[in-house]
Backbone as ProteinMPNN parsed JSONL, in Angstrom:
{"seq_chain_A": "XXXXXXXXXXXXXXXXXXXXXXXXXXXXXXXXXXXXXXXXXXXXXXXXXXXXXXXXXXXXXXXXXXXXXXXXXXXXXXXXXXXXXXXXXXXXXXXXXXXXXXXXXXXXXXX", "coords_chain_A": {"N_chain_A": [[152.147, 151.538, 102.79], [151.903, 151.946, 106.116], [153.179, 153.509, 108.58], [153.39, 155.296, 111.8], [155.161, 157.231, 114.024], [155.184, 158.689, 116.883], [155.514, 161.668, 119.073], [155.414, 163.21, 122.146], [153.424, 164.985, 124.516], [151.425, 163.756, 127.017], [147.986, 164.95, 127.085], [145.767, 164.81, 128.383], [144.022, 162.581, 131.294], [144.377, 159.549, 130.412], [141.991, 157.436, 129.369], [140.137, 154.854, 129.779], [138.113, 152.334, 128.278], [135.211, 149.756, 127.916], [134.496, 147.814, 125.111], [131.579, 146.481, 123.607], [132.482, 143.992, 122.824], [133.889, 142.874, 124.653], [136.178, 143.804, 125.104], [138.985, 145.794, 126.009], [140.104, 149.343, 126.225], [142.445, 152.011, 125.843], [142.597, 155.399, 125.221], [144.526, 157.584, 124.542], [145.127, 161.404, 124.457], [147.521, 162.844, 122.746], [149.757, 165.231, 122.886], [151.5, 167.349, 120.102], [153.977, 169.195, 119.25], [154.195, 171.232, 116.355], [156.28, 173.056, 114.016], [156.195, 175.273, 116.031], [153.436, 175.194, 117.054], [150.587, 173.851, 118.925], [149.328, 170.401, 118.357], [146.995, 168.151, 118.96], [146.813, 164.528, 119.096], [144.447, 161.846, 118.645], [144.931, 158.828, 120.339], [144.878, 155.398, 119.962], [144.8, 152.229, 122.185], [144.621, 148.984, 121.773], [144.951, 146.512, 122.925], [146.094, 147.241, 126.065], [148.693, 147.939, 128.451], [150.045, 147.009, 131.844], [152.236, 149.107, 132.052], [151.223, 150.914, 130.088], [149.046, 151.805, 131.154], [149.821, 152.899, 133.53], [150.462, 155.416, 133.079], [150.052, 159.039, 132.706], [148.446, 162.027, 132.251], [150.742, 164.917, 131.125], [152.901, 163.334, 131.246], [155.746, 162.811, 128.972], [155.846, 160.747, 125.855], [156.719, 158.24, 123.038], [155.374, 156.824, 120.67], [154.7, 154.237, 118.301], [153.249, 153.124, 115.789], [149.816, 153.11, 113.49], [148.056, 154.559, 111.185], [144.468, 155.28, 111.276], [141.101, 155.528, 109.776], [138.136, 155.597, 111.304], [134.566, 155.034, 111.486], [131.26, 155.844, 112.613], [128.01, 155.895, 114.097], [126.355, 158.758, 114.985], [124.011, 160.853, 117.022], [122.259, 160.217, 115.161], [123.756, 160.579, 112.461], [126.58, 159.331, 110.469], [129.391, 159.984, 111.305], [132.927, 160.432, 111.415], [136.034, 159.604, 112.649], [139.718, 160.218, 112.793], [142.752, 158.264, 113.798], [145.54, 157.179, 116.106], [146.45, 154.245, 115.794], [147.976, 152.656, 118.652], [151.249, 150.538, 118.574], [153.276, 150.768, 119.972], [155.506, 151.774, 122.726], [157.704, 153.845, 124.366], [159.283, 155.825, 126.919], [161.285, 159.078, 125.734], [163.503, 159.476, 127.814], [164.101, 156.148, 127.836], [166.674, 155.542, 126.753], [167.509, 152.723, 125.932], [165.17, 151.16, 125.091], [164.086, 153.143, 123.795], [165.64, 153.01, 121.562], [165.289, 150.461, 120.746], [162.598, 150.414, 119.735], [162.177, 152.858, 117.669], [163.887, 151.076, 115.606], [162.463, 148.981, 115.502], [160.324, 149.972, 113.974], [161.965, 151.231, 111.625], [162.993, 148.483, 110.5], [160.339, 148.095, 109.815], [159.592, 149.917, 107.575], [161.398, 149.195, 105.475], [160.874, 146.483, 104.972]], "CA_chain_A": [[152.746, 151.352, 104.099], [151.019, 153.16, 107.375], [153.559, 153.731, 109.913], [153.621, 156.692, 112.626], [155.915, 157.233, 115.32], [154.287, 160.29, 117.443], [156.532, 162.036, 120.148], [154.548, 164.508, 122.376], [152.92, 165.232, 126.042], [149.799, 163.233, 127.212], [147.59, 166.509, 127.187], [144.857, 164.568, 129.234], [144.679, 161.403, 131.812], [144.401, 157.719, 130.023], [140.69, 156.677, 129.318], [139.583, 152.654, 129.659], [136.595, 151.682, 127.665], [134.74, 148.658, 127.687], [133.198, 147.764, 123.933], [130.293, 145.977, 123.422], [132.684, 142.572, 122.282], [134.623, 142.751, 126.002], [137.554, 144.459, 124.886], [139.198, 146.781, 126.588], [140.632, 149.518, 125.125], [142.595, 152.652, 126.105], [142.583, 156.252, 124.238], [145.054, 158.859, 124.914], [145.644, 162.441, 123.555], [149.121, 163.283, 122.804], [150.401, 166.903, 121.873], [152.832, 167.69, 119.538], [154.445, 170.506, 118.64], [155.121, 171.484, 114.517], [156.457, 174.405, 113.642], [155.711, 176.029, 117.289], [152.278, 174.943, 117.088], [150.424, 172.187, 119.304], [148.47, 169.612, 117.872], [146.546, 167.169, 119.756], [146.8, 163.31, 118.155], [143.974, 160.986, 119.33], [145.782, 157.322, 120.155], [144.228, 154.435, 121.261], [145.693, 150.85, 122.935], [143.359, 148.212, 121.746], [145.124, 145.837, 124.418], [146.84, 148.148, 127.158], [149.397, 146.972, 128.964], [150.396, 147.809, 133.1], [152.936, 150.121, 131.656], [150.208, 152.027, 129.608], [148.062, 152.201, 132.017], [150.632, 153.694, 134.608], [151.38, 156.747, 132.139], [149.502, 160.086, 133.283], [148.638, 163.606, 131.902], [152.358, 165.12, 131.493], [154.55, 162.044, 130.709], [156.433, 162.573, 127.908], [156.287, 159.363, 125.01], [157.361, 158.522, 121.812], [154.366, 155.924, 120.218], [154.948, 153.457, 117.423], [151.647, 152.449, 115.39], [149.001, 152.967, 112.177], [146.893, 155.522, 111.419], [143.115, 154.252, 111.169], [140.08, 156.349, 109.934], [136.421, 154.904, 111.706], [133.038, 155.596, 111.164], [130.416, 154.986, 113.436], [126.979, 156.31, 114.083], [126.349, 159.747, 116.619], [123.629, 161.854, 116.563], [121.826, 159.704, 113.776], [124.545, 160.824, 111.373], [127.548, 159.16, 110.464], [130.51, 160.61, 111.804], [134.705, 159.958, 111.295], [137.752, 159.73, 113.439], [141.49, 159.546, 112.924], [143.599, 158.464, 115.01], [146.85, 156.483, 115.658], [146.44, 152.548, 116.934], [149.086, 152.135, 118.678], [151.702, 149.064, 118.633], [154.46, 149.687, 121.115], [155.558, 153.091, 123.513], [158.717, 154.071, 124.883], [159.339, 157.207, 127.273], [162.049, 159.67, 125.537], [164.78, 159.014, 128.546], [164.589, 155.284, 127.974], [167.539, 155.186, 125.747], [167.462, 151.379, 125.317], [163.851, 151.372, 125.165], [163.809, 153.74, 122.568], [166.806, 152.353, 120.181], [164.355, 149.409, 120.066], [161.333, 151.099, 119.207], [162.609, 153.12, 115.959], [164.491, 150.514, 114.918], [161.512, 148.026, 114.979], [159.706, 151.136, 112.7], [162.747, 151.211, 110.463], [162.837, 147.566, 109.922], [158.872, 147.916, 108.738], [160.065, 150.552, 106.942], [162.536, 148.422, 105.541], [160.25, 145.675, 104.597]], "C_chain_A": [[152.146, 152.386, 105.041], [151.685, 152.612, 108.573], [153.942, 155.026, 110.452], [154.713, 156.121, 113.838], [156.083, 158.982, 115.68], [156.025, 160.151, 118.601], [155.837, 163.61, 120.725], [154.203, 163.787, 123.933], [151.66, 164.839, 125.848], [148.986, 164.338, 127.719], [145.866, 165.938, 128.153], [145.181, 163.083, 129.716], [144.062, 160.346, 130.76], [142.945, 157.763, 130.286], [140.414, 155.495, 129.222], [137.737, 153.053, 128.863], [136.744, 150.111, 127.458], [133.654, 148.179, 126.742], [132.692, 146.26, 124.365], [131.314, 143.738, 123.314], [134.028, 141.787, 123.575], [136.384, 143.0, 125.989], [137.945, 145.24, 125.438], [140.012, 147.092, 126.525], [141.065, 151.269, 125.657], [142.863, 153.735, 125.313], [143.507, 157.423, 125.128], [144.954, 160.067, 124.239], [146.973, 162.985, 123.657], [149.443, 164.677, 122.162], [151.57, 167.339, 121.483], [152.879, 169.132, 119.064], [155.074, 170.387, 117.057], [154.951, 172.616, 114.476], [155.793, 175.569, 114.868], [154.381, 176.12, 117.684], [151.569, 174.124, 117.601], [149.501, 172.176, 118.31], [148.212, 168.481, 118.703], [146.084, 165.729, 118.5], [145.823, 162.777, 118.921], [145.033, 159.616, 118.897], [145.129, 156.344, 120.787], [145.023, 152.886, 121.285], [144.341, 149.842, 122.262], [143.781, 146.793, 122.437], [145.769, 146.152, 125.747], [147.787, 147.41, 127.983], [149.408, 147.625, 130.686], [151.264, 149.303, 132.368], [152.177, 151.617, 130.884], [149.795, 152.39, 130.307], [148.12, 153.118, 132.957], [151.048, 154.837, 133.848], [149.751, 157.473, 132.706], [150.003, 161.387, 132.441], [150.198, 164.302, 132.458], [153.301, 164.673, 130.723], [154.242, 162.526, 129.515], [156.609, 160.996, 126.912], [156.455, 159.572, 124.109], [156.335, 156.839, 121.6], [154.587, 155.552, 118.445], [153.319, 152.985, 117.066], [151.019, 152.855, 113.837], [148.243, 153.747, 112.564], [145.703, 154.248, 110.768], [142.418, 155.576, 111.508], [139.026, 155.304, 110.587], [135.539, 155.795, 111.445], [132.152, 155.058, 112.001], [129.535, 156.206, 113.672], [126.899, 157.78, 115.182], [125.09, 160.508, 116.148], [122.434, 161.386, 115.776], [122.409, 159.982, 112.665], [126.024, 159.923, 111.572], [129.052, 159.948, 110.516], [132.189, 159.922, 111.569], [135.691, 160.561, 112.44], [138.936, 159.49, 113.275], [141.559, 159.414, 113.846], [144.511, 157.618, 115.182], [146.129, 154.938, 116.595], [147.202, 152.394, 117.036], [149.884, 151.207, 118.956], [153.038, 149.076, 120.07], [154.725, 151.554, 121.478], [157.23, 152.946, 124.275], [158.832, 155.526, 125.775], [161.1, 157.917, 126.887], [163.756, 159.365, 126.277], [165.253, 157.487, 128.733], [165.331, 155.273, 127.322], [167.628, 153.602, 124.842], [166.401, 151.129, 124.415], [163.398, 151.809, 123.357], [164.429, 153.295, 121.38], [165.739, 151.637, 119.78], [163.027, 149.713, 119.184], [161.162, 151.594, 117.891], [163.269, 152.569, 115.198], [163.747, 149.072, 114.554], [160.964, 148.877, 114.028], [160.676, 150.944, 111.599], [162.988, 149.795, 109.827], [161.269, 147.479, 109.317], [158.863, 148.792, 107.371], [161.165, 150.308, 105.4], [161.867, 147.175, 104.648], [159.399, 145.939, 103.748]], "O_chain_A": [[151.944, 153.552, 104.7], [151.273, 151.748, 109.348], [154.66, 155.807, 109.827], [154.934, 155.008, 114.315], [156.658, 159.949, 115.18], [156.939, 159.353, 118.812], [155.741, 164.682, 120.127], [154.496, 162.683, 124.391], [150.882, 165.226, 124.976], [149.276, 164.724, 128.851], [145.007, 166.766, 128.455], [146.024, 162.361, 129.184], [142.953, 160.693, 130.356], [142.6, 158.122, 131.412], [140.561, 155.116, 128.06], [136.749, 153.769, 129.025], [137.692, 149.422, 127.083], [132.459, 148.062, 127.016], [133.138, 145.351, 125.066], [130.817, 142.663, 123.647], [134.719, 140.771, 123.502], [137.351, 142.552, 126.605], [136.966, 145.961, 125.633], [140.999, 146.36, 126.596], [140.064, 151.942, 125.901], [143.519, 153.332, 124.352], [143.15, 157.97, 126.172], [144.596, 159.83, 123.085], [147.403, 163.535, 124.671], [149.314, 164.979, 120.975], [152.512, 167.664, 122.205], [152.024, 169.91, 118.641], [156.037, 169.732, 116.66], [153.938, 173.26, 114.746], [155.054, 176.511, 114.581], [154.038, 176.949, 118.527], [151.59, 173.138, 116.865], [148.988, 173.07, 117.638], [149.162, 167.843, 119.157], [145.381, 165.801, 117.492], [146.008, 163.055, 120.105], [145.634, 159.362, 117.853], [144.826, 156.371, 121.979], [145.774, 152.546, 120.371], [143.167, 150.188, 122.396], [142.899, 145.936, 122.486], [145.953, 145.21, 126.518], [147.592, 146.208, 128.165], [148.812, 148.689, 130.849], [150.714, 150.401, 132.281], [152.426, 152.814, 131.025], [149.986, 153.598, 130.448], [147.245, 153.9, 133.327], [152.196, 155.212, 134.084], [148.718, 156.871, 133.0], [151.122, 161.755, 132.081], [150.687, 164.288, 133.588], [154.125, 165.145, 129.939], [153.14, 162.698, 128.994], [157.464, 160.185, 127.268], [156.481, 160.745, 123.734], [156.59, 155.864, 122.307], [154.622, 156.397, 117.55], [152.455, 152.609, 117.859], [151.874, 152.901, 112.952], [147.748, 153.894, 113.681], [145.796, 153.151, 110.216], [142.567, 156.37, 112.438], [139.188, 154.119, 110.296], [135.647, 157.002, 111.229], [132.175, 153.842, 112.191], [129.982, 157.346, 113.54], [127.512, 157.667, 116.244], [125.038, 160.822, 114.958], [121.518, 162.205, 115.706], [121.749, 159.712, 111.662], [126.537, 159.837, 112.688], [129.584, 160.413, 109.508], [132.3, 158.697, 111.626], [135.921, 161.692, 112.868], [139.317, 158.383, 113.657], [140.95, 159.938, 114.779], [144.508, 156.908, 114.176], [145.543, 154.805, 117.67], [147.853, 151.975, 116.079], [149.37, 150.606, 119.9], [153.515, 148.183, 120.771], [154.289, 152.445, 120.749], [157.704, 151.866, 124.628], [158.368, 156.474, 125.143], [162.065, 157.484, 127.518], [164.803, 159.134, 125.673], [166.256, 157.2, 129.387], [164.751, 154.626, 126.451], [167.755, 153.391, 123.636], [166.559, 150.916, 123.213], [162.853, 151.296, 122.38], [163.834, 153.206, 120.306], [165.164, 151.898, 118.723], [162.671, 149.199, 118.124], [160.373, 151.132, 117.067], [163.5, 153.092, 114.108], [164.129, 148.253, 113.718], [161.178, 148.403, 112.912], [160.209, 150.468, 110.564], [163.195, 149.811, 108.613], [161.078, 146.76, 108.335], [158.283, 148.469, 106.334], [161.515, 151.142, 104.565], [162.422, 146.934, 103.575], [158.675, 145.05, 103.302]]}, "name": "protein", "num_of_chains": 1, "seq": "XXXXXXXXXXXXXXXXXXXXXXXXXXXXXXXXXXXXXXXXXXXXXXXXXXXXXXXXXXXXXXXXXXXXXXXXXXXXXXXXXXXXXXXXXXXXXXXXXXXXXXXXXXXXXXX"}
């Protein structure tokens, strides 16, 4: 089973890319704090929505999704990335929002 549910500050603005197969595909970095420590998560949208799109360095979220290693060429060496793909976003003060969110996780959880 590979489910995350991040909760942290967008520590830079929202990136769009446009791959090669006309996808378009948004990557955030989110920073969490463990044990008084940040950590920066890469996350990326691989269909973005308005609502994604409208989030900015700052906002506070709470991201539902799968980790996923890649590999892909740089350099002439093969290189790796984690990072979370994520399935669905809520911001902390939605209360509704949010019920729904960890309680779609806990039903996968669940399953």
């Amino acid at each position: 089973m590979n489910i995350v549910v991040l909760r942290g500050t967008l520590s830079s603005e929202p990136r769009e890319r446009l791959l090669p197969s006309g996808t378009v595909v948004t990557n955030w970095e989110v920073t969490t704090r463990v044990e008084g420590k940040a950590q920066s998560v890469p996350v990326q949208w691989d269909t973005p929505t308005a609502a994604i799109r409208a989030c900015s360095e700052g906002d506070e979220v709470v991201v539902t999704g799968r980790v996923r290693r890649r590999f892909f060429r740089a350099g002439g060496a093969t290189a790796s990335r984690t990072e979370v793909v994520a399935s669905a976003f809520a911001r902390p003060g939605q209360k509704v929002a949010l019920a729904k969110l960890l309680e779609r996780a806990a039903e996968q959880l669940g399953s």
